[in-house]
Every structure is written in structure tokens, then in C-alpha cells.
Steps between C-alpha positions, in 0.01 A plus 500: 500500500316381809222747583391393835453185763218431729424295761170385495292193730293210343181448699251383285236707708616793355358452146126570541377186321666298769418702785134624386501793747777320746790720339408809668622309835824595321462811429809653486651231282225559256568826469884461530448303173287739333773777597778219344322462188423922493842589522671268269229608242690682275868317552311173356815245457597313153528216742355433905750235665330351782608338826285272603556237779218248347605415212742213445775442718849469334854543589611866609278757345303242244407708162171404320472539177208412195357659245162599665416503859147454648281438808192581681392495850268164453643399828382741700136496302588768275570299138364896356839666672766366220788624368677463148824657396782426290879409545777648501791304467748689418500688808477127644815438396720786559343492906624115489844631355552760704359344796737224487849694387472638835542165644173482652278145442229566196280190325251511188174387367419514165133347394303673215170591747612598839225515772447823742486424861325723748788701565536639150122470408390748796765786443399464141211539572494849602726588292309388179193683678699824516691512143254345236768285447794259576829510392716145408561291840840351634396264830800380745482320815752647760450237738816353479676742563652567833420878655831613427532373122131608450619916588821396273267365230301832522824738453668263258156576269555883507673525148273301304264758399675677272348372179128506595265624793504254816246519764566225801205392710589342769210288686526384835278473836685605807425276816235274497496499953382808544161362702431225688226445195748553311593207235770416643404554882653769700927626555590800623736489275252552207460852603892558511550379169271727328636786709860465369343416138317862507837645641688323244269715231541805679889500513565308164696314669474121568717525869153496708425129304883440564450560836263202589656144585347186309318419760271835445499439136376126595269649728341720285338297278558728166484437127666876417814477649716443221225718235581796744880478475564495172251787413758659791751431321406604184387845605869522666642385232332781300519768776151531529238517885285285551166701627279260752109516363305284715526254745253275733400187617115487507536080499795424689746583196666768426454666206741798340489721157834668436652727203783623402460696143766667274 
């Protein structure tokens, strides 16, 4: 069954040996983490399936799939901050089933050594920090997804936990315009987009996302549009609330930790 979903950001800063004091700038993120990684202690998953908008790009919801995954944070000087976890690809395959008998666009990727991207690698991070342990990974890119199919993909993923414990971790950054230092310079619409993302949370309810035109969603400059919707639809799908942790924007992005546990 699926125990839980998260939202969690990816800013390398957070993890101490990249930010080497830096990370309390973020404060509450850090400690929306720790609190992510403290209250999923004793629901550890079988299997984490994790969103992540830096992996890979494939066609609709793009599965990725080896025996082993594994990364560090080399790229951000941190080669010490690395991550190795196993596979699980059954679980793989019944998300690209099920995914794609409810007519919604799914690809794979199948190699036996699968690299972690920043996205997965920072969540995992705290995680691994907080349980002693990792369970087996499942890694899919919902970038090509459109925002409606990615809150379909979500719900149509409800009934797959019935034979073993689920967790879904869904990273994603909010708007990177929040500042006018801000990586990618200043909107106003930065600060509207992470409003209806933190309303979306509160209500469970993907309408406030629904709401904006494409334009906004242009605007915005976000990697966790599509990450947010599905965990939306997956705790609808499952009739469970999504409870808002954190959220700020200490460097012109938005960051946001979310749960919704059974």
C-alpha cells in the first residue's frame, strides 16, 4: 500500500557538505526535511518512487529503471554526499502499465547502473540521514507530461500499492523569479505561482494550479509543476490531505516540503 508522498526541493545548499554553513540561509527547508525524514521514520517504504525533473527526458511520464542506482554531489564540490540504492523493477513496471492503460503518454529506460541526479540525490539524502537506511528506488521523469495528464498520472497510481509498501517523493523547486538576483531574474509572477502551489497543498486540490494560464506557468520558471500534481493526485486518489511543512525563497526560488501520511 502507499504509505505517504512528499514534496520536497533540490538545492544543493541544503546538504551541509555543499553549503559548509550556507544551509542555515534556508532554514526552514532544512528543518522541513529533517521533519520529512522524522515522520516517515517508522512507515519506511519497500520501495521510494521518485519524481524528479532532472533526470532523462522521455515521452509522457519516462520510467527509469536498472538494477542499482547511484550518484554523488561531485558537481556541486561534494563527491563525499553520494547515494547508492537498489531497483525495483517490478514496481517499474506495473507504474508503466498502469500509467499507460489510462491512456496517458509513459516511456522507459532500462540500463543495468542508473545514475542519481540532484533531484533524487538531495531528498535521499535526508532521508538516508534520518532512517539508517534506504529502501529499493524507482526514478521517473514527469516532464513530459502535460499538467493535466501529470494529476491523472498521480490518481491513475492510487491502486498499485496493494502488494507492497509505496512511498512517492516527489522533487521539485517552485519558481525560480522570485528576486531580481534571482536565477532567473525577477516576475511577479514567481510569487503567484508559489502562492497557488502552497494553496494547492492546503486544499488537496490541484484547481489553484488549474487556475493559472500558460503564460504564468511560462512565467514562472518552475521544475515542480508536474512533481506537485501527481503527488495531488495521488493523495486524491487515495483520499488522503496534503499538510503544507515549509515554504521560502531565501535565493529567489521557492522552496516547499509537503505530506500527506496514511
Amino acid at each position: 500500500m502507499w504509505l505517504w508522498g512528499c514534496l520536497t526541493p533540490h538545492p544543493p545548499i541544503i546538504v551541509p557538505d555543499v553549503g559548509r554553513g550556507r544551509e542555515q540561509e534556508s532554514k526552514a527547508t532544512v528543518q522541513g526535511m529533517q521533519e520529512l525524514a522524522d515522520r516517515t521514520r517508522d512507515a519506511v517504504p519497500d520501495t521510494a518512487v521518485i519524481l524528479t525533473p532532472h533526470h532523462r527526458l522521455g515521452k509522457g511520464l519516462h520510467c527509469i529503471v536498472g538494477d542499482s542506482f547511484a550518484g554523488d554531489l561531485a558537481q556541486f564540490g561534494a563527491p563525499e554526499a553520494g547515494i547508492n540504492a537498489e531497483c525495483s523493477p517490478g514496481v517499474a513496471r506495473r507504474i508503466h502499465q498502469t500509467v499507460g492503460e489510462a491512456g496517458l503518454p509513459v516511456s522507459w529506460e532500462e540500463k543495468p547502473r542508473q545514475p542519481l541526479d540532484h533531484a533524487a540525490i538531495i531528498p535521499l539524502y535526508y532521508f538516508q540521514k534520518g532512517w539508517k537506511q534506504l529502501p529499493k528506488l524507482v526514478l521517473a521523469n514527469p516532464l513530459g507530461l502535460n499538467p493535466e495528464e501529470a494529476f491523472q498520472a498521480g490518481k491513475a497510481l492510487a491502486p498499485i500499492g496493494e502488494t507492497s509498501s509505496l512511498a512517492l517523493i516527489a522533487s521539485g523547486d517552485l519558481s525560480h523569479r522570485l528576486t531580481y538576483s534571482a536565477p532567473a531574474g525577477f516576475s511577479p509572477v514567481g510569487k503567484q505561482f508559489d502562492e497557488a502551489v502552497c494553496q494547492a497543498i492546503r486544499d488537496t486540490s490541484p484547481d489553484p494550479l488549474f487556475r493559472l494560464s500558460t503564460h504564468q506557468l511560462e512565467e514562472a520558471a518552475e521544475c515542480g509543476l508536474r512533481s506537485v500534481l501527481m503527488l495531488l493526485g495521488l493523495a486524491q486518489g487515495l483520499g488522503e490531505t496534503m499538510e503544507l511543512l515549509s515554504y521560502e525563497g531565501p535565493f529567489g526560488v521557492g522552496y516547499c516540503t509537503a505530506l500527506w501520511k496514511r
